[in-house]
Structures are given as structure tokens and as C-alpha cells.
N, C-alpha and C positions, 0 to 999 in steps of 0.2 A: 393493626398497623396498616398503612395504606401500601399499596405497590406502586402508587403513581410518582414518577421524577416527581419530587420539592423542587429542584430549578429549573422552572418552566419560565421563571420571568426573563424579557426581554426588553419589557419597554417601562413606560415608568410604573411604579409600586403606590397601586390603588387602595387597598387595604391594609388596614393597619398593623394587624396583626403580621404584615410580610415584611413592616417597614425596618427596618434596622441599625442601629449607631448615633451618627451623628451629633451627640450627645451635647458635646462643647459649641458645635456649631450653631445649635436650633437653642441654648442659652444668649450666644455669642448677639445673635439677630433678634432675640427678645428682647433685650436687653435693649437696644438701640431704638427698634420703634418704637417702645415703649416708651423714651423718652424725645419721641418723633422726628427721628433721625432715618431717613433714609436710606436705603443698601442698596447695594448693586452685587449681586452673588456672581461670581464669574467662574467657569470652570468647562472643562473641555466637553464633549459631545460623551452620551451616558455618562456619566462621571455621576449622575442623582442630583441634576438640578429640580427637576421636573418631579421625582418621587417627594421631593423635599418640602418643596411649595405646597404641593398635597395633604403632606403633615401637617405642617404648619397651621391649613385651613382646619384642622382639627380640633375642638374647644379643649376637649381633656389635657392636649397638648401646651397649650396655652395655662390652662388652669393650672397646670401641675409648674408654673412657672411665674405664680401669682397675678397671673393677670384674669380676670374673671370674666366671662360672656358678656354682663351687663357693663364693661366699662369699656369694649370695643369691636369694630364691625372688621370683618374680616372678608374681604371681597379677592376673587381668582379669576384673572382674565387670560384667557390663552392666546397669543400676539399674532398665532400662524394664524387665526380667524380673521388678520386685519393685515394682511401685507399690502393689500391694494383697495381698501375701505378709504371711505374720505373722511373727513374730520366727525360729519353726526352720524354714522353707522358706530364709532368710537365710543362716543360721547353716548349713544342710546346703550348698548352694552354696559359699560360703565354705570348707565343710571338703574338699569332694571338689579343690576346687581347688588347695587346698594336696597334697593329696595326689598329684593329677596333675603340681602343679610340680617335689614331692619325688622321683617317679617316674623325671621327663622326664630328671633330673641325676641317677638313680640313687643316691638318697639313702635311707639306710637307716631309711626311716620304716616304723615298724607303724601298720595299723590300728588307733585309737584303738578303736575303737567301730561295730557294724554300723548304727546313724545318726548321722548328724552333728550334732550337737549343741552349743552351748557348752559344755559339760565336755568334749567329743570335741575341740574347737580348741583348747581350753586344752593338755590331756592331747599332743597332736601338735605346737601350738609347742614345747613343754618341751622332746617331744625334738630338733626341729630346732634349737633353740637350743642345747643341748648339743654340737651339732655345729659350732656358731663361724657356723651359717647366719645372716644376716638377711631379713627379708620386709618387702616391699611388696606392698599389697594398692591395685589401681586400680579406683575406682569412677567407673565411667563413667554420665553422664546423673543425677550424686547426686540434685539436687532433688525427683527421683522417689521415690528413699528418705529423703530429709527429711522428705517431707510426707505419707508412707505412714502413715495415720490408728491404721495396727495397730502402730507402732511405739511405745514409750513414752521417755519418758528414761531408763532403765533398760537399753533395749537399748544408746542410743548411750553411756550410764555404762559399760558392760560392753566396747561397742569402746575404749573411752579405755583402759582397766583394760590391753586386751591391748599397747596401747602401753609404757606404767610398768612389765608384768609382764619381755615378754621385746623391747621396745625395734621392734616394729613400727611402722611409718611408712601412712600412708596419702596416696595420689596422687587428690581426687579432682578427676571437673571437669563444671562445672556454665557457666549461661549469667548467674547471679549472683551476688555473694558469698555466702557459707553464712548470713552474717544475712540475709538477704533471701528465704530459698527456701522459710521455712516461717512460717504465723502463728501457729503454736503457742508461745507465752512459756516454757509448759513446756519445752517439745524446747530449744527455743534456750537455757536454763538449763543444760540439759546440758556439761560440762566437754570433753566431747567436742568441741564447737565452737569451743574456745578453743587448741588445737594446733597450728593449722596457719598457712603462712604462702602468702601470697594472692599470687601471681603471675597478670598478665593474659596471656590470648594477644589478641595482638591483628593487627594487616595484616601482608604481608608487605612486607620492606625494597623498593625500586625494585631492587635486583640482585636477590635472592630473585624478585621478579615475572617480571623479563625473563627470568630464569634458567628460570623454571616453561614460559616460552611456546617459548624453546632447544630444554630439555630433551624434553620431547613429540612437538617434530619430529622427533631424532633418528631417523634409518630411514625416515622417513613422504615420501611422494611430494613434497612442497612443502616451501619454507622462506618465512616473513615477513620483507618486509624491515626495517629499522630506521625506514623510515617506519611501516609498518605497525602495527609493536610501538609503537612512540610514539602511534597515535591511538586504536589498544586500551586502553593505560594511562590514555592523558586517558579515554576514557567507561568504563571499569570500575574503575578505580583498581587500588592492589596486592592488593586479596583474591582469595583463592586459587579460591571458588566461582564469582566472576565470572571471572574469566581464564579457567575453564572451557568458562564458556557462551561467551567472547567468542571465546577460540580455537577452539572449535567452530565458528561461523557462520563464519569469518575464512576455516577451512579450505575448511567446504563452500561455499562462495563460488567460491573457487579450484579447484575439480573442475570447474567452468564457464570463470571466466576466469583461467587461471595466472597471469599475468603482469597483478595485479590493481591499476591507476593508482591514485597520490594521490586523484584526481579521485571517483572509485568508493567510497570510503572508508568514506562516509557512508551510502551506500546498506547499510549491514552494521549501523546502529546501530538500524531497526526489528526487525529479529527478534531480535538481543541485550536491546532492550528488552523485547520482549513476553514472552521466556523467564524474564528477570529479575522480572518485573513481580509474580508471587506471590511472592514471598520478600522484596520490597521491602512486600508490603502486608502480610507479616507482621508485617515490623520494625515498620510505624508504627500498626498496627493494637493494640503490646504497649507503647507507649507512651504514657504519661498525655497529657492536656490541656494542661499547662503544659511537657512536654518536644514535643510538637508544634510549640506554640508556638515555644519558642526554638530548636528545629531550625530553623522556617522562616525564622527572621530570623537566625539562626546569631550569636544574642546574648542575655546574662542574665545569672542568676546564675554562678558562676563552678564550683559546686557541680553544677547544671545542666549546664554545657558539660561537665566531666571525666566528666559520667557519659554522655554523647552520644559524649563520644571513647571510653570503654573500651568502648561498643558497636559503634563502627567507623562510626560515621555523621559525624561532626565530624574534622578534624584540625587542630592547634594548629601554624600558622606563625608564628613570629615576634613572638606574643603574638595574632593574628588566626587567628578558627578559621571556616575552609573548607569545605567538601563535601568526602568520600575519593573523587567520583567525579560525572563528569557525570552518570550515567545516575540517580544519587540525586537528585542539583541537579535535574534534568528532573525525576522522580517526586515531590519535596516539592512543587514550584511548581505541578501539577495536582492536588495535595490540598485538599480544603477545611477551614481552620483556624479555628477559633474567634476572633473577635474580626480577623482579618485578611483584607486586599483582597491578591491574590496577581495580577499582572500583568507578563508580559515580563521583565524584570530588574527589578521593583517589586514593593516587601512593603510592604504601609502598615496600620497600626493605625488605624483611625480615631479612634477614641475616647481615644486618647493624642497624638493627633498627633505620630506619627512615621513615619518613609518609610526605607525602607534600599533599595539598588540593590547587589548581588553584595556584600553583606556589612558595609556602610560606608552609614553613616546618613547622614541630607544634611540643611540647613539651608534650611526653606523658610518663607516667610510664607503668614498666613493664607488670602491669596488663590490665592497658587501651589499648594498644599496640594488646597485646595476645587477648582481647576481638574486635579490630576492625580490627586484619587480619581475626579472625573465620569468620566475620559478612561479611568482602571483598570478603571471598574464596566460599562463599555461597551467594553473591549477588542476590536480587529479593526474598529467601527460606524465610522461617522461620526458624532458628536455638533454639533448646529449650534448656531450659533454663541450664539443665543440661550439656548439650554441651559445653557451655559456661562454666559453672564454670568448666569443667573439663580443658579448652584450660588453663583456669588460676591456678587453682589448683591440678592439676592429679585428683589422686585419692582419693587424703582424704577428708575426710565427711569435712562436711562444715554444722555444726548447726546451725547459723544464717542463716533463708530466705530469711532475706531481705540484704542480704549482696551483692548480685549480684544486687539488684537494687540501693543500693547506689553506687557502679561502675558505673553500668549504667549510673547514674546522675553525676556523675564525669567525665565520658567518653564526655558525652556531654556538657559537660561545657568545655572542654578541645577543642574540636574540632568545637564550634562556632565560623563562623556563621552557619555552616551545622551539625549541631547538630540536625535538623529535616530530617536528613536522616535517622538515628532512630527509625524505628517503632517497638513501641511496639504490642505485641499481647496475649490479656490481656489471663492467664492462659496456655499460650504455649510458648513463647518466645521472640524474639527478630526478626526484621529483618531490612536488607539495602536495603532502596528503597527511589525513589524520592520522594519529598514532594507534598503532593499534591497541584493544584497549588491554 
């Protein structure tokens, strides 16, 4: 058995033997070009767009999905090679690849032309086409060639053209839909934009997950038990880059203590965080103002949430949409958000007066309100008591003593079940802290 960490990947999955899942989806896309249809795979940053396309160039892959080597050319272009390439650096790329594809299946292609050119791909489909071949051409990281400034609509008019000519399919995939990736009006007029059919990648299933964390160990010195797998999946949820990081720390844990208790569990979720921690501030870093927003309170427009879930940051249960992962829930709640008091299990707007506790909005009066933003904006303090009665009453005297404790007990009936975030401090005041456990 080996002692080496199994999750060692980080970036995309080169060999086959590490690729994992996907199952429905790598049907879903066969399906389509095979009937020379177009895709556009869209899905957020690591999510396995990249390991995906790599599969796919895979013949066994193919085969095992009735499509056979001899009936099509399978070409892989990677987009970050052409952010700033002019139309025949493109077009040369493109051609050599075809011709390595035609090579690899021993395909009786001649040399078009000693550079590659667009007459040279035209002049080379022809002849692959005459041979009953089809082609798919995968453009990985597109956005990059979207918004490459050297590109006109002309170029992307001339890829459509090779579609209509000899019935070419294009795979690509990007981290938003193809209207989104470029502010050129021009480019996006292009016809070319208008071919394809937009499948998301998005988490993987809960078998897909556990299967990823199985899979890995196989050979490896240790195995996770089912508790273990279960408190991984609660703080990383089903995405494939966290599983990474989570079964890596889970492992090296375990080089220390094998036989690693429930109890210990927890102790595994600061370094999973801090690994995670730049790739979480990427996501919210790329999101507007008003998607901030309704992340943190994981409510809004309706148009809003569907574009939080096809990012992988929201998931829709039941009509209520969730966090895909503790370790997000943790990371939004030490953000600071515009317009929002972010405390303990409390999101509160002020200036709309509204209050949400893990997702579910609550009904508070004025008073109760004014008493649990003091208590949010002072979180961990003690706030005394006078404090308090002045957030809710100014300045006027207030003869009853015990009238801020009957709030108090209102407050917390109002905002159960976390109504023992509450603590009292007997003769000094109030304060918001966790319960203990």
C-alpha cells in the first residue's frame, strides 16, 4: 500500500485512471455532437471543466458510447494560448490539430498547405469529410477567445461557416454563458453565438462525492470511516476541488493519528479552511454587489438565486436555497457586505428592517429589532444594559427595571431556536455569544 496522500490533485485530472463521475453528463454531450449540435459547458472555476474536456479526448471514452475512432476526429484547443493571438496564430493551431487527430487514426489526410491557414482547414475538412469523418473541435477556457480584442466577427462568422460547410460541432467551455464573456455587441452579433446548446456543469451528486473520497483511497495506507466521510461532505459539500483539499488534510491527519475519533473531527476543519480560503475569495471577489447581497441572506430575486446556484454557491431544496457547504456558510458570514450586520446565525439589513437566522427570515417589532442589531454590532461584548434601553428608547428615563428584561424574554422567544445566543450577564448586561456547547 502506498503512504503517499491520493489527493494530491489540484488542478485538472490528466489521467484517466483519476478521472471520476460525471457519468450523465459525458452521455449528455455525446449525445449532442454526435448528432452535431454544439455545447457550451458552463460552470464555475474548478468545478472539472477542464478535467472533463480531457476525458472526453479519450477514444475509449467515446467508444464505450458507440461512437468509434474511425467515425470522428477529436481536436483540444486550450483558449489561454490565444487571449491575445490574431486570427492565423488561431487558425494555425487549429489546423495542425486536425491534422495530428487525422494522423493519430491514420487517416489519409494530405497536407493542405505548409501553413495553416483558413483556406488550409477548409481545404482539410473537405477531405476528412469525404471520408464519412465528423469533428469536434474543444475549446477550453473560450472567454479567453471571446474577448481576444484581435478577433473580429468575421473570424467567429467563418467558424460558424465551418459548421453549415461540413457539419463540425464545437465543445466549448467557459465559467459563463457565451452572452456574458464578451462586451463586444459586435462579436456577440456574430451567428456563431447562436449554435450552441448551454449545458451547466455543476456539484457532484452525494454518490459521485463519496465515491471521489472511496475512490482515492483505494491502495492508499488508510481508509475514512462513514463518519468521517459524512463530516467532510457537511464542510465541503459535493465539489470535486474541495473534496481535494478536504481529503488531503483528513489523510494527513491520519499519518499522525490512524484511528482518527468523531471527537477529533473538527480539529481538521482550520487547515481545510485556510487552503480553501483563496478560491472562496475569488468567488466573492467576482461577484457584484447585489449578488453578495443575496448570497449572504440566501434570498432575492429569483433570477439572482439561479445564477448563485449555476455558480455552485446556493443549492435549491425544497423551494429554500442553502449554502453547498459549511465551509462557504463560515466564509460569507466573515465577509463584509454592504448594507448588512452579519452576526452568529444573524443577517440583518438595517435599513429595511429585516433579520434572517440560517436562511428563514423572522418577525420582530421595533423594539426587538433595535435590541438585536445593538447586540449584532457588539458581538462577543457585553453591552449594558443602559445601552440597550437607550438603542430602543433615546433618552427618556424608563422607570420600570425590569422592563428591558421583559424585551429580553420577548426577544428570545421571537428568535427561537437561537434564542440561547443571549447571554445574560447578571448585573451588567447582555451579550451575543455562542451557546455553549
Amino acid at each position: 500500500m502506498s503512504s503517499d496522500n491520493p489527493f494530491f490533485h489540484r488542478g485538472a485530472i490528466r489521467q484517466a485512471e483519476f478521472f471520476h463521475g460525471r457519468e450523465a453528463e459525458i452521455g449528455q454531450i455525446l449525445g449532442l455532437l454526435r448528432n452535431g449540435q454544439s455545447v457550451s459547458l458552463i460552470g464555475p472555476r474548478r468545478i472539472g471543466k477542464s478535467s472533463l474536456l480531457i476525458h472526453l479526448m479519450r477514444r475509449e471514452v467515446r467508444e464505450a458510447h458507440q461512437w468509434g475512432t474511425s467515425q470522428v476526429l477529436f481536436v483540444h484547443l486550450d483558449c489561454q494560448e490565444f487571449g491575445e493571438s490574431p486570427a492565423d496564430e488561431v487558425y494555425e493551431a487549429l489546423y495542425d490539430g486536425l491534422m495530428d487527430a487525422a494522423e493519430a487514426v491514420r487517416l489519409a489526410a494530405r497536407p493542405a498547405d505548409a501553413i495553416g491557414g483558413y483556406r488550409a482547414i477548409d481545404r482539410l475538412l473537405h477531405q476528412i469529410s469525404r471520408e464519412g469523418t465528423a469533428v469536434v473541435v474543444l475549446l477550453d477556457e473560450f472567454e479567453l477567445l471571446a474577448a481576444n480584442a484581435h478577433l473580429t466577427p468575421y473570424f467567429f462568422a467563418r467558424l460558424r461557416g465551418l459548421t453549415t460547410k461540413y457539419g463540425l460541432a464545437y465543445l466549448t467551455a467557459s465559467q459563463r454563458p457565451l452572452f456574458n464573456i464578451t462586451a463586444e455587441e459586435e462579436i456577440l452579433s456574430s451567428p456563431f453565438f447562436n449554435i450552441f446548446v448551454t449545458l451547466p456543469l455543476g456539484l457532484f451528486t452525494s454518490e459521485e462525492a463519496r465515491g471521489l473520497l472511496t475512490q482515492r483511497l483505494q491502495g492508499s495506507a488508510h481508509t475514512f470511516s462513514p463518519e468521517l466521510m459524512d463530516h467532510l461532505l457537511w464542510l465541503v459539500g459535493p465539489h470535486p476541488f474541495f473534496l481535494h483539499i478536504a481529503g488531503y488534510h483528513a489523510y494527513q491527519a491520519m499519518t499522525v493519528l490512524p484511528s482518527l475519533p468523531p471527537a477529533d473531527f473538527a480539529t481538521l476543519d482550520n487547515a481545510i479552511e485556510v487552503e480553501a480560503a483563496s478560491h472562496l475569495s475569488y468567488l466573492w471577489q467576482n461577484l457584484s454587489a447585489e449578488e453578495q447581497y443575496t448570497l449572504a441572506i440566501t434570498n432575492g430575486p429569483v433570477d439572482m438565486l439561479r445564477l448563485l446556484e449555476q455558480q455552485c454557491l446556493l443549492q435549491n431544496e425544497d423551494g429554500s436555497y442553502t449554502y453547498t457547504s459549511e465551509i462557504l456558510h463560515r466564509f460569507v458570514r466573515r465577509q463584509s457586505v454592504t448594507g448588512l450586520i452579519q452576526a452568529g446565525p444573524f443577517v440583518i439589513d438595517q435599513q429595511r428592517h429585516q433579520v434572517w437566522a440560517e436562511n428563514k427570515e423572522m418577525a420582530l417589532t421595533t423594539s426587538q429589532f433595535a435590541i438585536l442589531v445593538c447586540l449584532c454590532q457588539n458581538a462577543g461584548q457585553v453591552v449594558h444594559g443602559e445601552e440597550l434601553e437607550t438603542a430602543v428608547w433615546g433618552e427618556i428615563l424608563v422607570d420600570d427595571p425590569d422592563r428591558l428584561k421583559t424585551l429580553i424574554k420577548r426577544l428570545r422567544r421571537a428568535i427561537a431556536p437561537y434564542d440561547n445566543w443571549i447571554v445574560s450577564e447578571r448585573g451588567v448586561g447582555y451579550a451575543l455569544r455562542p451557546p455553549e456547547a
